[in-house]
C-alpha positions in Angstrom: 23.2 -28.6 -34.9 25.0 -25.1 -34.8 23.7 -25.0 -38.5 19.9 -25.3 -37.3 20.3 -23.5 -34.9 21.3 -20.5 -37.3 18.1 -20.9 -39.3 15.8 -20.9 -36.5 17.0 -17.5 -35.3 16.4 -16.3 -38.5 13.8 -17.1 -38.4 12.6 -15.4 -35.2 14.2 -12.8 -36.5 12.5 -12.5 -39.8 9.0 -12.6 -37.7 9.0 -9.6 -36.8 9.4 -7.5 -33.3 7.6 -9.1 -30.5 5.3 -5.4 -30.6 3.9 -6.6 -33.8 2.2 -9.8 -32.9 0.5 -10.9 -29.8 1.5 -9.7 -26.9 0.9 -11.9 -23.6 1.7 -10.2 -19.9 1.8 -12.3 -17.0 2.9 -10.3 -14.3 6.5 -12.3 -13.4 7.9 -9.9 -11.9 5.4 -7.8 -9.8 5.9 -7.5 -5.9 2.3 -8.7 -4.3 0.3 -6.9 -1.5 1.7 -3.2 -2.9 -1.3 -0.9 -3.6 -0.4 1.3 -6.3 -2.8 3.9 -8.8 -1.2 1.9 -12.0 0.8 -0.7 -13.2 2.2 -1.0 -16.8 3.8 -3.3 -18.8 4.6 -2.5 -22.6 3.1 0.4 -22.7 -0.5 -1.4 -21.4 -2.0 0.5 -18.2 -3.7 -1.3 -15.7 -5.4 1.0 -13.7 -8.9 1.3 -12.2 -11.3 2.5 -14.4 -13.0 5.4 -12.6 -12.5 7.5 -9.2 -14.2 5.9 -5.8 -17.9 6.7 -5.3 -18.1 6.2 -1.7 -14.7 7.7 -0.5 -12.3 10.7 -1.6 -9.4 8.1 -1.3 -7.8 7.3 -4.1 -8.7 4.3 -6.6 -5.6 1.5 -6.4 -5.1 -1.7 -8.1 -2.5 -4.0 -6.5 -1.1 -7.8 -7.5 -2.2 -11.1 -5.4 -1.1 -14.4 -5.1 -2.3 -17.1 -6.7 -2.7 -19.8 -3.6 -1.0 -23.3 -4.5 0.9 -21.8 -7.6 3.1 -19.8 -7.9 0.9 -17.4 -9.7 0.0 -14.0 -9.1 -2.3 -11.0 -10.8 -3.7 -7.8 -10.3 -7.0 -6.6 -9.1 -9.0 -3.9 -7.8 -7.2 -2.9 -4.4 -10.2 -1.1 -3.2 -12.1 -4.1 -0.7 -15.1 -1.9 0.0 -15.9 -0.5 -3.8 -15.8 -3.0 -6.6 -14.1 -1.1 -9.5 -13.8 -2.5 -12.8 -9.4 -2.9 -13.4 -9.1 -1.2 -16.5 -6.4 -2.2 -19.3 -5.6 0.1 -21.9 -3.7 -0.5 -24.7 -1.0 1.8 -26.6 -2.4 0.1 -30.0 -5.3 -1.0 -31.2 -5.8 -4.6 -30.8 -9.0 -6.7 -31.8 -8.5 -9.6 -29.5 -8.0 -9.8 -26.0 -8.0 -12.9 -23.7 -8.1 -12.2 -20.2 -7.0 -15.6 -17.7 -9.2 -15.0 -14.6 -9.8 -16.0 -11.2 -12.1 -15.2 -8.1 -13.4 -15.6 -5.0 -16.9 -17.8 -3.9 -19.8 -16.1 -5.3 -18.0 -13.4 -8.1 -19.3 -13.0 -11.2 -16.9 -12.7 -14.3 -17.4 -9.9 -16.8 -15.1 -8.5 -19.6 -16.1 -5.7 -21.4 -14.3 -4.5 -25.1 -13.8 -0.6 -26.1 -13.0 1.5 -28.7 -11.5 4.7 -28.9 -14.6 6.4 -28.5 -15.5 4.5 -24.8 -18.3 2.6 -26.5 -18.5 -0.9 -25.7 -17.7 -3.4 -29.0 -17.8 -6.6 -27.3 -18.5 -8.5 -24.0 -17.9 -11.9 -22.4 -18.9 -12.9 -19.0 -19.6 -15.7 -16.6 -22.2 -15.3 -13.7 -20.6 -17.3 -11.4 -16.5 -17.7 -11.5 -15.8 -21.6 -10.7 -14.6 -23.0 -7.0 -12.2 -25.4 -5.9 -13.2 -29.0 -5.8 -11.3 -28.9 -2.0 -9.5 -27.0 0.3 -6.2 -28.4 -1.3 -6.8 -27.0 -4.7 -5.8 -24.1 -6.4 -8.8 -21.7 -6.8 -9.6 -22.6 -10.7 -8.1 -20.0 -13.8 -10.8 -19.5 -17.1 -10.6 -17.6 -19.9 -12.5 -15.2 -20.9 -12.4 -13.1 -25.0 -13.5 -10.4 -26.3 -12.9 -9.8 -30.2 -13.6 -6.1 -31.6 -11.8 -4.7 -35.1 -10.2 -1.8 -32.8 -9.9 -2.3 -29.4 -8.7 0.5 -27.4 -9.4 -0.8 -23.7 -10.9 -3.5 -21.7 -12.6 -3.5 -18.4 -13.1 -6.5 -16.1 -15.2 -6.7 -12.8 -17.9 -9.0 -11.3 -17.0 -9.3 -7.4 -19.0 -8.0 -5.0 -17.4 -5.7 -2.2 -14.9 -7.8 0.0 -14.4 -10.4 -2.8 -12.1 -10.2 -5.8 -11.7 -11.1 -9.0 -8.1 -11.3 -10.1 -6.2 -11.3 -13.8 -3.4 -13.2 -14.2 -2.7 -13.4 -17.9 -3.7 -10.9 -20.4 -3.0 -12.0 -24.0 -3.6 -9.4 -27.0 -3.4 -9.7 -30.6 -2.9 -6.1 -32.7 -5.6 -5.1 -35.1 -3.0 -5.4 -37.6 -2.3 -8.5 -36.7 -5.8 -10.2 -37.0 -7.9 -11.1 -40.1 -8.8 -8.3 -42.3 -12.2 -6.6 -41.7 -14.4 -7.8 -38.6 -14.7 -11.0 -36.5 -17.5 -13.1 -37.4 -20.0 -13.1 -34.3 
């Protein structure tokens, strides 16, 4: 047992640091209900993507609970302003899965960029889906976006005084994916 156990850390090991392939942040061990300007995890920035319009306060983003799980992600702290959250990554990456939730009536959209701010990909829902009753948890989907260099990703879609919260952010490095671009 002690023997296997040997090669399958050696394994691990030989893989690789954990900065070379994909990358997945789900947001353990943020405190809820704290409105800060940015939030970041391995060097990804989650911030929002552009000062208020409607007000010289500042733009926050803050982390929510996922009722009936014990869940939580982050999402535009501003109620009156819908601001796409914006993730930025310290690496290029050319895939990027975004776990998602909302509230009645929000749409879902994710948007891919490159270095240059120009959008290389989009996925989005019109409508995020909604509990089957009261006693179930408000339903996570996915949503991708694929991209040879991804440098940041953008997602909004509720109106003001909904939300639309990310819970799971999984990345895979431009290194890491097939050579030359993803078939569309």
């Amino acid at each position: 047992m002690a023997f296997a156990r040997s090669i399958f850390l050696a394994l691990l090991v030989g893989l690789g640091s954990p900065a070379d392939g994909p990358m997945v942040i789900a947001f353990d061990a943020a405190e809820t209900g704290k409105p800060m300007s940015s939030y970041k995890d391995r060097g990804v920035e989650f911030a929002p993507s552009h000062p208020l319009t409607g007000s010289r306060a500042a733009g926050r983003v803050m982390f929510f609970p996922h009722l009936k799980t014990p869940r939580k992600g982050i999402l535009n702290a501003m109620a009156n302003e819908s601001i796409p959250v914006e993730i930025r990554f310290p690496k290029p990456v050319a895939r990027v899965t975004l776990t998602l939730w909302g509230s009645i009536g929000s749409a879902a959209v994710v948007e891919a960029y490159d270095a240059d701010g120009k959008v290389a990909d989009r996925a989005s829902r019109d409508r995020v889906p909604e509990r089957t009753g009261p006693e179930q948890p408000i339903p996570s989907f996915d949503l991708t976006v694929k991209a040879p260099a991804i440098a940041s990703v953008r997602f909004s879609g509720a109106p003001p005084g909904g939300y639309l919260v990310c819970d799971e952010v999984r990345a895979v490095p431009a290194a890491a994916s097939a050579s030359g671009p993803s078939p569309r």
